[in-house]
C-alpha positions in Angstrom: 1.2 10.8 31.8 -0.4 9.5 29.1 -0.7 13.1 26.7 3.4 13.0 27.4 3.6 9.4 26.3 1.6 10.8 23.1 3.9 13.7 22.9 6.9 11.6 22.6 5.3 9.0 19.7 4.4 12.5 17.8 8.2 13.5 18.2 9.8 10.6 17.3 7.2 9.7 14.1 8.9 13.1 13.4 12.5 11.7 13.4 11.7 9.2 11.8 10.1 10.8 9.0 13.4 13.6 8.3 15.5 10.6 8.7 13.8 9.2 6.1 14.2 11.7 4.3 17.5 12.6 4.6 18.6 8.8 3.9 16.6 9.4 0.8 18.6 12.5 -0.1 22.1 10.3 0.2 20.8 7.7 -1.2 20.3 9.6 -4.4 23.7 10.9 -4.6 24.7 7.1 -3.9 22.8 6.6 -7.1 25.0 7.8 -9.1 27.6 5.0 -8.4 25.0 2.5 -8.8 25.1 2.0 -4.9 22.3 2.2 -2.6 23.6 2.9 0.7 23.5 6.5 2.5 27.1 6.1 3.6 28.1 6.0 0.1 25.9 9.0 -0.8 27.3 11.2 2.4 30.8 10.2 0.5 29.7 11.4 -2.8 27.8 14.6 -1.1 31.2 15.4 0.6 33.6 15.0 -2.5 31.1 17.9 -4.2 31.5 19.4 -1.6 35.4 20.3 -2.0 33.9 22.7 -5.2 31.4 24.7 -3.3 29.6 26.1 -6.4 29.1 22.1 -7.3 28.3 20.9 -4.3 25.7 23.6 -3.2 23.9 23.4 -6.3 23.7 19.7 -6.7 22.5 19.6 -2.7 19.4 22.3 -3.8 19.1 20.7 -6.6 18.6 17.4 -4.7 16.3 18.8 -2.3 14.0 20.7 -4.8 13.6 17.1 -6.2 12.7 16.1 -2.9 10.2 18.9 -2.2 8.6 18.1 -5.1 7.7 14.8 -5.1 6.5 14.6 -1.9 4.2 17.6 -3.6 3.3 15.4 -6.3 2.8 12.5 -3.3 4.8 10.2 -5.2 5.0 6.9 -4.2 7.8 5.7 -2.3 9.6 9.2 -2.6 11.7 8.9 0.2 13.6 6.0 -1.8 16.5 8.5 -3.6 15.0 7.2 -6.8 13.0 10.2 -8.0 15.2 12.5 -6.6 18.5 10.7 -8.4 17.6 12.9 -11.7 17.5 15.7 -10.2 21.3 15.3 -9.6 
């Protein structure tokens, strides 16, 4: 009982860390706007998105920012700050 109860704190530190992430990703592209809410960003991300070759490149773009600061172990990485200039 207990090794599942420790299975399911491993899983969900898990979640929690991609969505993290992931809010950090939108909130880069709400960055741009001067906003700071992943809503906005997932608006933004979607707009690019109606020019694929924009939109696809500004998303791996985005997320070769991301890779790299958490390489670089940058603090507070998952904030969409660093990652904003990769845009």
């Amino acid at each position: 009982m207990e090794s599942k109860t420790k299975m399911i704190d491993s899983i969900n530190k898990q979640v929690n860390q991609l969505r993290d992430k992931v809010y950090g990703l939108l909130r880069a592209y709400a960055t741009i706007l001067f906003l700071n809410h992943p809503l906005a960003g997932l608006t933004i991300l979607a707009a690019t998105m109606f020019f694929p070759n924009l939109g696809i490149s500004g998303l791996l773009a985005a997320i070769c920012g991301l890779v790299t600061t958490h390489a670089l172990k940058f603090p507070q990485s998952d904030s969409g700050m660093h990652i904003y200039n990769s845009l």
